[in-house]
Residue, then its C-alpha position, 0 to 999 in steps of 0.5 A: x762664476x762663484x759668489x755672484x762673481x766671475x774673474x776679469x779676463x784681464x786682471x783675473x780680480x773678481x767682478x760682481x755680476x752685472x758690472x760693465x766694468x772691472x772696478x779693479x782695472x777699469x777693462x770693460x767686461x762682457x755681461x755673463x749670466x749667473x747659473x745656479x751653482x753645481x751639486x757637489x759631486x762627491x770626488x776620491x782623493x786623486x793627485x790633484x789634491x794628494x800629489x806623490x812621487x813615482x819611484x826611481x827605476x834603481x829602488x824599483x829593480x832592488x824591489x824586485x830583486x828582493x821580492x825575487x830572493x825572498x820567493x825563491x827562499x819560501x818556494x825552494x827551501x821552506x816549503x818542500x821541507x814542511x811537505x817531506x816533513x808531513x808526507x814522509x815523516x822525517x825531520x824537517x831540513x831546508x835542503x829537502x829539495x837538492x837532496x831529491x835532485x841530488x838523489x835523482x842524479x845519482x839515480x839517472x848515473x846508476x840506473x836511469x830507469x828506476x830512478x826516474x819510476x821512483x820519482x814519478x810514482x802516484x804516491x810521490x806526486x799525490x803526496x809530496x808534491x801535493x803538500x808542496x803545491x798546497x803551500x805555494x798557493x797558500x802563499x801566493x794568495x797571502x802575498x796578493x791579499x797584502x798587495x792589494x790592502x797596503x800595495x806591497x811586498x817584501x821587496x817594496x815593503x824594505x823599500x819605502x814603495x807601494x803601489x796605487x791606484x792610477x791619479x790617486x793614492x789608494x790601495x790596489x784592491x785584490x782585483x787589481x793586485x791579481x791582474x797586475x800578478x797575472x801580467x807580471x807573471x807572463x813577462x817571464x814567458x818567450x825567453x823573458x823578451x817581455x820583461x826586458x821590454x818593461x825595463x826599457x819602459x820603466x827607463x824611459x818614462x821619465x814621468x812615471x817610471x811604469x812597465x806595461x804590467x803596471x799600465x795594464x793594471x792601472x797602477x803606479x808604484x811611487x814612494x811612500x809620503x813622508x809622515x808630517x811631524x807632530x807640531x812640538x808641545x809648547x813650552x812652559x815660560x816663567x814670567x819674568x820677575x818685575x823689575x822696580x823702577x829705577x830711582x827718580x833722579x834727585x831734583x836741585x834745590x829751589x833757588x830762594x827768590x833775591x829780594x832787592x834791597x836796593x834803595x833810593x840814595x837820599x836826595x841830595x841838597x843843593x847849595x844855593x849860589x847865595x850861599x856864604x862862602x866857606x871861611x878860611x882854615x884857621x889852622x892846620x890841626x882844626x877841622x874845617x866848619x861845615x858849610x850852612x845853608x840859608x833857613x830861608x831857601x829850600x832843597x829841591x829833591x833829585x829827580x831819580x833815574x828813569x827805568x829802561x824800557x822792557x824787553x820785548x823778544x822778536x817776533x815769531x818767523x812767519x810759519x812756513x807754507x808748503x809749496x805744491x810740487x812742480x807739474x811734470x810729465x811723470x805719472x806719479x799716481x798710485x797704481x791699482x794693487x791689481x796691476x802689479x806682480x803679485x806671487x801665485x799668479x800667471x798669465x797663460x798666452x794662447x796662440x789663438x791670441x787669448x790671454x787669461x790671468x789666473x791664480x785658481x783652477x780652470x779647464x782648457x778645451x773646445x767646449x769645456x764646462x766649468x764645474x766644482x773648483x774649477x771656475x775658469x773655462x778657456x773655450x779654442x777654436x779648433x776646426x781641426x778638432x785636434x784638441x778635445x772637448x775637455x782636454x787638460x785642467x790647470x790649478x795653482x796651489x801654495x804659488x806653483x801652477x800644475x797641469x794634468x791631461x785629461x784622457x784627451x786624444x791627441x794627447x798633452x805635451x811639456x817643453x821647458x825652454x830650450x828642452x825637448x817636448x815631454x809627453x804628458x800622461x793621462x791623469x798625472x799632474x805635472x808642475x809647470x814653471x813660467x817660461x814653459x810652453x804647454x802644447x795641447x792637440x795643434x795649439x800651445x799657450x806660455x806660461x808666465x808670472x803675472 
């Protein structure tokens, strides 16, 4: 409960405290009383929020390899050089050591007796060997200062690789880096069976490719994380120049207004049936008399045209009139957003029959408390008690859903769909994918998108 909200156990959107029902998909909800927030407990950086990558076993035996060369090179060359260079006084030379072998097997072919009384002298053992013995140790707490700082040698250093504490990525520690010496120098006893015993494991374990010197220790040996790459500086842009407007196009000339000129003929006058009648052509040349009207009688005017009516345009269409759709069966009502599948989100199947949807972090267990970022419990009924109080988290980040066993007793296990059951180690986070099946004590829930 956070905010004065828990998750829907159906739709997993939050619903405020108090409420008989989800407002988000109707379901009804069981009343929960809101407890005071958790104090913030201050936690270390672990692989919850800062996940890594164990190392391959190949890059780790090159590790090995080099870190082997490069000791062999101090302890066999350098070192007994620099102690006959002080106790003897002569010149330094890397080859000091096959030259003493060398001069004790020409000894033992000649005059065993005192070859080997000259070698085993007080001065050369308190002196020669002494220095060299001085250096060794120097060295070695050299190399376990280094190691329990930054979690590297010479070989892991070429490599890419160090080692970290167990589910976080902190430095060893000197305590720790010389528990994790101790217990790789012991591989070496019994004709190396130890050693090869961690070579089988660190091939074996596909999780975390650990010996059981870095199990006894608590370490793990991973690969250095990428640096993330500075975000680029931003570029300068020149504003662009602005452009003139385009010329408005040219507009035709006015038409000048046609004024009719039109006018009404003069009446034309009529002529009288009484009128005299028009005399006869007296000859061909003379042009014929006009005709004359009688003083007395008047013309009557003629009665101009009468105008057309005006031009009336039809009527408008009537405007159109929607028609609501026809009933169906269909639902066509919008659906809550809550319903529908959305990324980073998932649905976890109990095979107790629990069904939770989740897009944040949760406990699952016989008796688990909710605490700090993990807000959703998943409380199984187990009379066999064959999963323990708290026994695995589950967190979904940037849309991806990891879970991490949490020193359960019985123990964690991860099978992909037509794939084996993997164990799961204690404190390591593992991406879980939809269609996987995650089994826990006796019981197991399947993953799928919600």
């Amino acid at each position: 409960m956070n905010g004065g909200s828990f998750p829907c156990e159906r739709c997993g959107q939050p619903v405020p405290a108090g409420a008989a029902f989800c407002i988000n998909c109707g379901a009804p909800v069981a009343q929960r009383v809101q407890l005071p927030p958790p104090r913030p407990m201050p936690q270390r950086a672990s692989s919850n929020t800062m996940p890594y990558t164990p190392a391959t076993p190949g890059v780790r035996f090159c590790a090995y390899l080099i870190y082997g060369i490069a000791n062999s090179l101090f302890l066999t060359f350098l070192f007994p050089g620099f102690a006959a260079m002080i106790h003897f006084g002569v010149p330094f030379s890397m080859t000091y050591f096959f030259d003493i072998l060398r001069t004790l097997a020409d000894g033992m072919a000649n005059d065993p007796g005192s070859a080997v009384e000259a070698l085993f002298t007080w001065k050369f053992f308190l002196g020669f060997l002494t220095y060299w013995m001085a250096f060794t140790a120097l060295y070695g707490v050299l190399i376990l200062a280094i190691k329990g700082a930054t979690g590297k040698n010479w070989g892991t250093m070429l490599l890419g690789l160090r080692l970290v504490r167990e589910g976080t990525t902190e430095a060893p520690g000197f305590g720790k880096a010389v528990l994790h010496g101790l217990l790789w120098e012991l591989s070496g006893f019994l004709l190396g069976i130890p050693a090869l015993i961690g070579v089988i494991q660190i091939c074996r374990d596909k999780q975390t490719h650990r010996a059981w010197w870095d199990k006894g220790a608590k370490l793990i040996m991973i690969r250095d994380p990428k640096p993330e790459a500075a975000p680029a500086a931003p570029v300068a842009m020149t504003p662009p120049r602005p452009v003139a407007p385009p010329p408005p196009p040219p507009q035709p000339a006015p038409t000048p207004a046609v004024t009719s000129s039109f006018a009404p003929p003069p009446p034309i006058a009529a002529v009288p049936l009484n009128a005299s009648p028009i005399p006869p052509v007296a000859s061909p040349t003379a042009p014929p008399a006009p005709p004359t009207a009688s003083p007395s009688t008047p013309l009557a005017p003629v009665t101009p045209p009468v105008p057309a009516a005006p031009f009336s345009p039809p009527a408008p269409p009537a405007p159109w009139a929607a028609t609501p759709p026809e009933e169906s069966g269909e639902d066509t009502s919008i659906r809550p957003f809550g319903e529908l599948n959305q990324p980073g989100r998932f649905r976890l199947s109990f095979d107790t029959g629990e069904v939770i949807v989740t897009d944040s972090a949760g406990l699952v267990g016989r008796n688990p408390v909710a605490s700090g970022s993990f807000s959703q419990v998943v409380r199984i009924d187990d009379p066999d008690r064959s999963v323990s109080k708290t026994h695995l988290q589950f967190v979904v980040r940037d849309g991806q859903l990891f879970v991490m066993d949490r020193g359960s007793t019985n123990g964690t296990a991860l099978q992909h769909p037509g794939g084996p059951k993997t164990k799961l180690d204690a404190g390591v986070e593992v991406q879980v994918a939809a269609g996987d099946t995650v089994f826990f004590g006796d019981r197991s829930f399947a993953v799928q998108e919600a």
